[in-house]
N, C-alpha and C positions, 0 to 999 in steps of 0.2 A: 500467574500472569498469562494472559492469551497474547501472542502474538501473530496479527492477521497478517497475511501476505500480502505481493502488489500484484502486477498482473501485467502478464500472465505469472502465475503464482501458484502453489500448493501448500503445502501441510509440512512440507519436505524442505521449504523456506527456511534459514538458519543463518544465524552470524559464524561466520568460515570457523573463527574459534569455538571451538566445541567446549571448551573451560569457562566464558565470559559466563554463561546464566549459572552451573553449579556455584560460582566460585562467590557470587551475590547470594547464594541460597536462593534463588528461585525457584519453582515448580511453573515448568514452560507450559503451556498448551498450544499448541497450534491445529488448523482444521484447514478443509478445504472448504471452497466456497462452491456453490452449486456448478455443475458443473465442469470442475477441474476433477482430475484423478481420479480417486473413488464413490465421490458425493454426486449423485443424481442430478441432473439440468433442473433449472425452475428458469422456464422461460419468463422475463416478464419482471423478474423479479426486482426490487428495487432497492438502492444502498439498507435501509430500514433492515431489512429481513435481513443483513447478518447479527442484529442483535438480538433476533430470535434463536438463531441458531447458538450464539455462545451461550445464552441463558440457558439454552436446553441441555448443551455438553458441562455446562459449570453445575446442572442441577443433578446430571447426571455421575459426575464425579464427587461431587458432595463441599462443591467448593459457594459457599454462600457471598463470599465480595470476593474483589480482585483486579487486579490492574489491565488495563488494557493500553497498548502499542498497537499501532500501524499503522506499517510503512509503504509508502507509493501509494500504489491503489487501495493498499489495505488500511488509508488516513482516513478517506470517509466512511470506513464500517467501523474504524474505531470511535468515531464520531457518533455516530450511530448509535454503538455500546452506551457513549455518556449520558445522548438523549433520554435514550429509551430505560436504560437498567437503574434510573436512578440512584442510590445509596448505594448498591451492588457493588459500583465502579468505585475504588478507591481511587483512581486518577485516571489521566489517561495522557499519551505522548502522541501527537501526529505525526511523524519524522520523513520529510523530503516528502510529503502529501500531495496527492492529485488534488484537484479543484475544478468549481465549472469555469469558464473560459470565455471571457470576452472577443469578439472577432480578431480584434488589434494586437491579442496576446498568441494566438495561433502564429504569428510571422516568427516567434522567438523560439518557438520550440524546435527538436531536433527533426531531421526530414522525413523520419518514418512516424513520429507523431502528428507531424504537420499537415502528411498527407491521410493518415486514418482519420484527423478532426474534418478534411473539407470531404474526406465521402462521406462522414457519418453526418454531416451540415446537409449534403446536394443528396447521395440515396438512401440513406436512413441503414438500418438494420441488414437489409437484403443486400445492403453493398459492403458492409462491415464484414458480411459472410464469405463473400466472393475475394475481399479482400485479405481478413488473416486467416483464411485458408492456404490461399497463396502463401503467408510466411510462417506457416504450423509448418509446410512441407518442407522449407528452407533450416529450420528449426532441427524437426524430426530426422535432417542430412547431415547438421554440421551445426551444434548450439552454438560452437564459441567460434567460427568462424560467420556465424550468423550474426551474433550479434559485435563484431568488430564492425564489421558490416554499419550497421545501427547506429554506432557508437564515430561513425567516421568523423560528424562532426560538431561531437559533446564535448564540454569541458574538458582539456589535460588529464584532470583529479578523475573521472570517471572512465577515460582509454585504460590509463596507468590501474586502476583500481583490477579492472577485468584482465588484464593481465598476469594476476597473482594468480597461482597454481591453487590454491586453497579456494582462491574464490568462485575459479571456473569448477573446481569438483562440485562445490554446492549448487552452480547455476544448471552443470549441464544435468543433473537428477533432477532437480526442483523442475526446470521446465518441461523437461520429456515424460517426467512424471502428470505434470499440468496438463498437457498436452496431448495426452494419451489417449483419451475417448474422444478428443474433437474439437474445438474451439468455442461450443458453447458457451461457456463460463465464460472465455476471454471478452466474447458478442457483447455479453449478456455485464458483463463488469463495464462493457465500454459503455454502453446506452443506460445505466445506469445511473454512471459518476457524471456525465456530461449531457445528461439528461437535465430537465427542470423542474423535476421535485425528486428529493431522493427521501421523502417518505416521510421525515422528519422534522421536530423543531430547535435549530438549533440552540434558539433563547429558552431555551427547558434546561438545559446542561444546569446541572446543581454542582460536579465535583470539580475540581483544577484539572484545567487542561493547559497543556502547554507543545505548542508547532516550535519543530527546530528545523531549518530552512537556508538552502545556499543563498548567496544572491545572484549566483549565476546557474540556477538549474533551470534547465531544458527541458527538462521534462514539467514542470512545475512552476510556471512564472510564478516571484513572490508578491506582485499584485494581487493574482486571485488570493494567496493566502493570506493577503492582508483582510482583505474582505473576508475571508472565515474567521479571522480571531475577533474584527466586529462585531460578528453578529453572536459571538459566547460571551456569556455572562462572567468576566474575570480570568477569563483566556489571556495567558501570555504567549512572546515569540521571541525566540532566540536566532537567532541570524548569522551563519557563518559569512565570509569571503573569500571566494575562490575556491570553493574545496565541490561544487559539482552535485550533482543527483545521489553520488553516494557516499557523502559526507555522513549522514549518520554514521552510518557502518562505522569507519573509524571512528568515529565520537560516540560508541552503542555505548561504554562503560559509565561515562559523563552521564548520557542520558536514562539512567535504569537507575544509575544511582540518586540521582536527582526526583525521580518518578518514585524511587524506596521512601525518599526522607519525607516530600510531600505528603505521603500516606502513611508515615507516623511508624516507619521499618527501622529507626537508627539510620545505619550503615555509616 
C-alpha cells in the first residue's frame, strides 16, 4: 500500500501507532513529494505527476498492483494514482481530502487556510511564497506550538487529537522533516490542488474508490467532496459527525480494513 501525505507532509507521515499497518499485514510505502525532505522541487508540477512518481517506486520495488491512500493533501494524488495507473490500483481511500474550492466555501475553512486561499485568489504563487515562508519559520521554532496556533479555531476532535503525545512526536518529524530544504513542495502542493486542472480525468478511474469525510472539517468542506465523488465512476462516501479534519486517524483501522476486503485481501 503507498500511503501519500497531506501538506505540508513527508515520507516520515505515519498513524502515531506504529502496530496498525504490521498488524493488517501490510507493506507501507510512503515517499515524498517534489520538494519536501529529500525529493527534488519540480516547480510547476501538477496533482497528475504523483502517479508517475508511485508508479516508478512500485516498479522499482517490484510491486506490480497495490493499494493506494491519501490523506489531506495527499487525497488528490491518490486520486491521481486511480486515474492514471489503471488495473495497478487495487483501490483507493481519500480520507479527510483536499478539493478545489468554490468562493462561498473559503468562509468555512480554518483562518490559516482561509487566508492562504485569498492570497493564492488575489497574488498567485509569488504571494504563496512570501506567505508560508513566514509559517516554515514559525514551524522550524515551535511545531506543536505552531500548530495550536492553527488549530485555535478547528473542530474540538482535531485541538484534542494534537494534543496526544504520540501524535505530536509524529507531527513534529514529519513536518521539520518536510520542511527542511524550503517550502517548495508546500507552494507547489498548494497551486496544484487548487489550481484548475490537476492534470487528470477523473471519469477514467476503473477501480473503487471510496472518500471518508467529517461533516465538520475545516480543512476540507464536504461540498467540494461531494463534487469529487461525482464526477468518479462508482465512487462511494462515508461521512462521519463531529469528529473534525482528523477523523480518519482514529478511524485508520475501519478504513484499511475495508480498502483490504474491496481488493479481495479477506481480513
Amino acid at each position: 500500500m503507498f500511503f501519500l501525505h497531506g501538506t505540508p507532509g513527508c515520507r516520515l507521515n505515519r498513524h502515531p501507532d506504529a502496530m496498525l499497518w504490521p498488524s493488517l499485514r501490510l507493506h507501507v510505502v510512503t515517499l515524498d513529494r517534489p520538494g519536501y525532505g529529500q525529493s527534488t522541487a519540480f516547480p510547476g508540477r501538477r496533482v497528475s505527476h504523483a502517479a508517475h512518481d508511485v508508479a516508478a517506486v512500485a516498479d522499482a520495488l517490484g510491486f506490480e498492483r497495490f493499494l493506494v491512500v491519501g490523506s489531506s493533501g495527499g487525497g488528490p494524488h491518490a486520486l491521481a494514482c486511480a486515474a492514471e495507473l489503471a488495473d495497478r490500483v487495487l483501490g483507493c481511500a481519500a480520507v479527510a481530502s483536499a478539493a478545489p474550492l468554490i468562493p462561498a466555501e473559503v468562509d468555512d475553512l480554518i483562518g490559516v487556510n482561509r487566508e492562504a486561499q485569498r492570497i493564492l485568489a488575489e497574488r498567485g504563487r509569488p504571494g504563496m511564497v512570501e506567505f508560508l515562508e513566514g509559517l516554515r519559520g514559525q514551524f522550524l521554532a515551535d511545531v506543536i506550538g505552531t500548530l495550536d496556533v492553527q488549530l485555535a479555531d478547528a473542530p474540538t476532535a482535531d485541538v484534542e487529537w494534537n494534543q496526544r503525545e504520540d501524535v505530536q512526536t509524529v507531527r513534529r518529524e514529519a513536518i521539520l522533516e518536510a520542511l527542511r530544504p524550503g517550502v517548495q513542495g508546500w507552494v507547489d502542493d498548494s497551486v496544484a490542488i487548487f489550481g484548475d486542472d490537476w492534470g487528470i480525468e477523473l471519469g477514467r478511474v476503473t477501480c473503487r474508490v471510496r472518500f471518508w469525510h467529517s461533516d465538520d472539517d475545516k480543512n476540507g468542506p464536504l461540498a467540494a467532496i461531494h463534487r469529487l465523488v461525482d464526477a468518479i465512476p462508482g465512487a462511494s462516501l462515508t461521512v462521519w459527525t463531529g469528529e473534525g479534519h482528523s477523523a480518519p486517524a482514529r478511524n485508520m483501522e475501519h478504513i484499511l480494513r475495508d480498502l483490504i476486503v474491496t481488493a479481495g485481501g479477506g481480513q
